[in-house]
C-alpha beads as a LAMMPS data file, in Angstrom:
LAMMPS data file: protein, C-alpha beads

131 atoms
130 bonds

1 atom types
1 bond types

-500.0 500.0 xlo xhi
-500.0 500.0 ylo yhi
-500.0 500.0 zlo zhi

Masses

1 110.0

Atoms # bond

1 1 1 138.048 10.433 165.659
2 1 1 140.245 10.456 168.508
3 1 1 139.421 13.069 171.763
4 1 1 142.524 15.276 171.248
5 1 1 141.201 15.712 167.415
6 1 1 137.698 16.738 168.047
7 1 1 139.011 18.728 170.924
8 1 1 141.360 20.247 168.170
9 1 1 138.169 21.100 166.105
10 1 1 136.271 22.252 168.922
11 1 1 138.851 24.914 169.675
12 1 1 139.043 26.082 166.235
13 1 1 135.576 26.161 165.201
14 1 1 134.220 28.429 168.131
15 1 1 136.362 30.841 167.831
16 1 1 136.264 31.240 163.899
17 1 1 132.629 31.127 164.147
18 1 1 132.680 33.967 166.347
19 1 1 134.438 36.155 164.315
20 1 1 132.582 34.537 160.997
21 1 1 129.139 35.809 162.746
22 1 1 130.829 39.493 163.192
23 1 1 131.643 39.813 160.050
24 1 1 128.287 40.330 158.432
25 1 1 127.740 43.704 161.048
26 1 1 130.998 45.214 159.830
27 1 1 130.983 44.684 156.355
28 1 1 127.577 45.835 156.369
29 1 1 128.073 49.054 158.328
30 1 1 125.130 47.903 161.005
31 1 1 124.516 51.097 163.688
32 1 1 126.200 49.159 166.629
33 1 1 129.230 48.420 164.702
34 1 1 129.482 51.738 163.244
35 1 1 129.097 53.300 166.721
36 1 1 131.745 51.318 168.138
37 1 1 134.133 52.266 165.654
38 1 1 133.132 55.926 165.616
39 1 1 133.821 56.026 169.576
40 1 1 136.822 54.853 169.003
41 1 1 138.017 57.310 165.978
42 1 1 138.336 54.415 163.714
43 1 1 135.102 54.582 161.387
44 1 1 135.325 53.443 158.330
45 1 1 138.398 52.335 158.123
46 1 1 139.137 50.426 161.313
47 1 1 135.516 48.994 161.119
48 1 1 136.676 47.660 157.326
49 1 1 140.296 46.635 158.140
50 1 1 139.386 44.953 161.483
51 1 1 136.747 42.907 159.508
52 1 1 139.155 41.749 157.093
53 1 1 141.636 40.657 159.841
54 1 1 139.299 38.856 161.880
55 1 1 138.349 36.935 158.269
56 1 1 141.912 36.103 157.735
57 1 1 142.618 35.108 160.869
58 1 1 139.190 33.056 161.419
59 1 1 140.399 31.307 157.760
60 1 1 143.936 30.413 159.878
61 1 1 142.241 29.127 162.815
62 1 1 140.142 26.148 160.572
63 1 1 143.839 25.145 158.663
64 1 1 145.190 22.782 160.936
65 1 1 148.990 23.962 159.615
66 1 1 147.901 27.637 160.168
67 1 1 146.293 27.370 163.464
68 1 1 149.019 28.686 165.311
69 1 1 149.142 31.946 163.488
70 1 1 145.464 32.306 163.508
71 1 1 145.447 32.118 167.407
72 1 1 148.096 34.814 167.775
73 1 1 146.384 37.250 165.097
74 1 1 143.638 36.173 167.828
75 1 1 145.223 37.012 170.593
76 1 1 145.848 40.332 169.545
77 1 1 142.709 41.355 167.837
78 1 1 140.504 40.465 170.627
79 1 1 143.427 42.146 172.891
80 1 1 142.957 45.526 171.502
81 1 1 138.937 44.634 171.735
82 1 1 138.920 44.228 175.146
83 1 1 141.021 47.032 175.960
84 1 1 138.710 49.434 173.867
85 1 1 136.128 47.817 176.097
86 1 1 137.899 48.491 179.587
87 1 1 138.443 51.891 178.074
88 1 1 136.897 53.696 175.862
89 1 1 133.678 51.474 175.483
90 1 1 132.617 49.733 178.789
91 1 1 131.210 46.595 179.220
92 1 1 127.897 47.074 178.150
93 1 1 127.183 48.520 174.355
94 1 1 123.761 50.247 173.497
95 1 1 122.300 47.832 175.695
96 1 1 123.747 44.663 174.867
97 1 1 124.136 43.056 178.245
98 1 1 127.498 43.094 177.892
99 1 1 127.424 40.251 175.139
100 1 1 130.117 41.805 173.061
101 1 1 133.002 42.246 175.648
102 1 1 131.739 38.605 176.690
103 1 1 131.967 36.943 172.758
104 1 1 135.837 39.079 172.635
105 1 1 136.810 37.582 176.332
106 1 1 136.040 33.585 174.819
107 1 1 137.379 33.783 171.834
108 1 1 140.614 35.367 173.156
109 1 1 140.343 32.578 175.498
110 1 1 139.946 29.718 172.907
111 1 1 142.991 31.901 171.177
112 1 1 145.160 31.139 173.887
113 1 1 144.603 27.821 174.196
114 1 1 144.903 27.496 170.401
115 1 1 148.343 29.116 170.689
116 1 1 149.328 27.171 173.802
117 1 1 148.163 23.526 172.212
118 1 1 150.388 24.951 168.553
119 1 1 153.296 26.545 171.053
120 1 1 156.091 23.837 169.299
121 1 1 154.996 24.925 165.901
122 1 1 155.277 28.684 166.661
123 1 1 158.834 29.454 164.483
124 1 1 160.952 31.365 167.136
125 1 1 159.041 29.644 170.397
126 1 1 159.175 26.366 169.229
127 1 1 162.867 26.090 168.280
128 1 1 163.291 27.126 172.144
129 1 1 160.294 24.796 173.570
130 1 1 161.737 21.798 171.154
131 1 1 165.544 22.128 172.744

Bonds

1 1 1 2
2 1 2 3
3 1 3 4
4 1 4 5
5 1 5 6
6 1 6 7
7 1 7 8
8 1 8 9
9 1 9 10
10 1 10 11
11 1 11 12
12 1 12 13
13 1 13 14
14 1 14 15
15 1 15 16
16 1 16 17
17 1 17 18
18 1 18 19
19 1 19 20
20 1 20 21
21 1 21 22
22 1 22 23
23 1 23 24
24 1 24 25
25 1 25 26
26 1 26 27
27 1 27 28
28 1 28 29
29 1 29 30
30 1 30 31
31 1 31 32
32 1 32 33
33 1 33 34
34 1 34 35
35 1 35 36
36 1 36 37
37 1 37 38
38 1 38 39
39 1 39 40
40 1 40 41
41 1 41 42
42 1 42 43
43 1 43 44
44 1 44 45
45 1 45 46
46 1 46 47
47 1 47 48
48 1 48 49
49 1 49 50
50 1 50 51
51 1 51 52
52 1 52 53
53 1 53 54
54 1 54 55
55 1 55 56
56 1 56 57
57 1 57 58
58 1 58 59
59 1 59 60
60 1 60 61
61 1 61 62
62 1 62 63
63 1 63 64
64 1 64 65
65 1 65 66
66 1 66 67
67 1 67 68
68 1 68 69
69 1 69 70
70 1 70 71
71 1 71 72
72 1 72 73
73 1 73 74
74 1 74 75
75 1 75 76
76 1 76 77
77 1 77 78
78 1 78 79
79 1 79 80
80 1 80 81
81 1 81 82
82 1 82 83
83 1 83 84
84 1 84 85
85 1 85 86
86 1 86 87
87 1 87 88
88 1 88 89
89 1 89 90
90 1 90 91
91 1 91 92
92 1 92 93
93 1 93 94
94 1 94 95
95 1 95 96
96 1 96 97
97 1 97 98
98 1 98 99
99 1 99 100
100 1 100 101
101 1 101 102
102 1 102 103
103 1 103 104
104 1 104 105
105 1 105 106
106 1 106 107
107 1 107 108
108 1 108 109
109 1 109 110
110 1 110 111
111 1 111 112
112 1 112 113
113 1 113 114
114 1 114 115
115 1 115 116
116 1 116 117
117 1 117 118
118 1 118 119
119 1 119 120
120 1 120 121
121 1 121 122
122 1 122 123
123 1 123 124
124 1 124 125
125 1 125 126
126 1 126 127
127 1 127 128
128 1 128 129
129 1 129 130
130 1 130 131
C-alpha cells in the first residue's frame, strides 16, 4: 500500500474505534455514562441518541466515499463533548484522570484532519476549493 493510503486508514480507524469502544457503556447504561448524561439533563435519551450518532458516524468514517461526512458528524459530536466538559463536567470524571475529555480532544482531532484531507469532496466547500 502506498503511505498516503495507510495514512488514510490510520486516520479513520482511530477515531471510529474510539467511538466503537464507547458504545458498549452507553448502550448498556454503565454508572459513568449514565452520570454524565444525567449532569447534563440528557439521561436516557441523549445517552441513547448520542450512541447511535457516534455509530453512524464511526460507520462513515471506515467508507472511504463517506469519510468526509463522518469527520464533520465528528467534529460536532466531540464539539458539544468537549464543551460539556469545559462546562458542565470538568476535565476529570469520577476519577478518570481526565481520560474521557482526553479520548473526545483526539478523536475531534483525527476529525479534523479527516475533514481537512476530504475538504474537495465536501459538496458546498469543494465546489469553492475546486474553482
Amino acid at each position: 500500500m502506498k503511505t498516503r493510503a495507510i495514512t488514510d486508514w490510520v486516520l479513520r480507524i482511530i477515531p471510529a474505534a474510539i467511538l466503537i469502544q464507547t458504545l458498549y457503556f452507553k448502550f448498556t447504561a454503565a454508572p459513568e455514562s449514565v452520570y454524565i448524561f444525567e449532569t447534563l439533563g440528557l439521561e436516557p435519551v441523549g445517552r441513547i441518541g448520542i450512541g447511535v450518532a457516534e455509530l453512524i458516524t464511526a460507520i462513515l468514517l471506515l467508507i472511504p466515499k463517506t469519510t468526509w461526512l463522518g469527520s464533520l458528524l465528528g467534529i460536532g459530536i466531540l464539539a458539544g463533548a468537549i464543551f460539556s466538559h469545559l462546562t458542565q463536567l470538568g476535565i476529570v470524571v469520577q476519577n478518570d484522570g481526565g481520560t474521557l475529555f482526553i479520548l473526545a480532544m483526539v478523536t475531534f482531532f483525527f476529525c479534523f484532519v479527516l475533514a481537512w484531507r476530504n475538504r474537495k469532496r465536501i459538496p458546498i466547500l469543494g465546489r469553492i476549493l475546486i474553482k
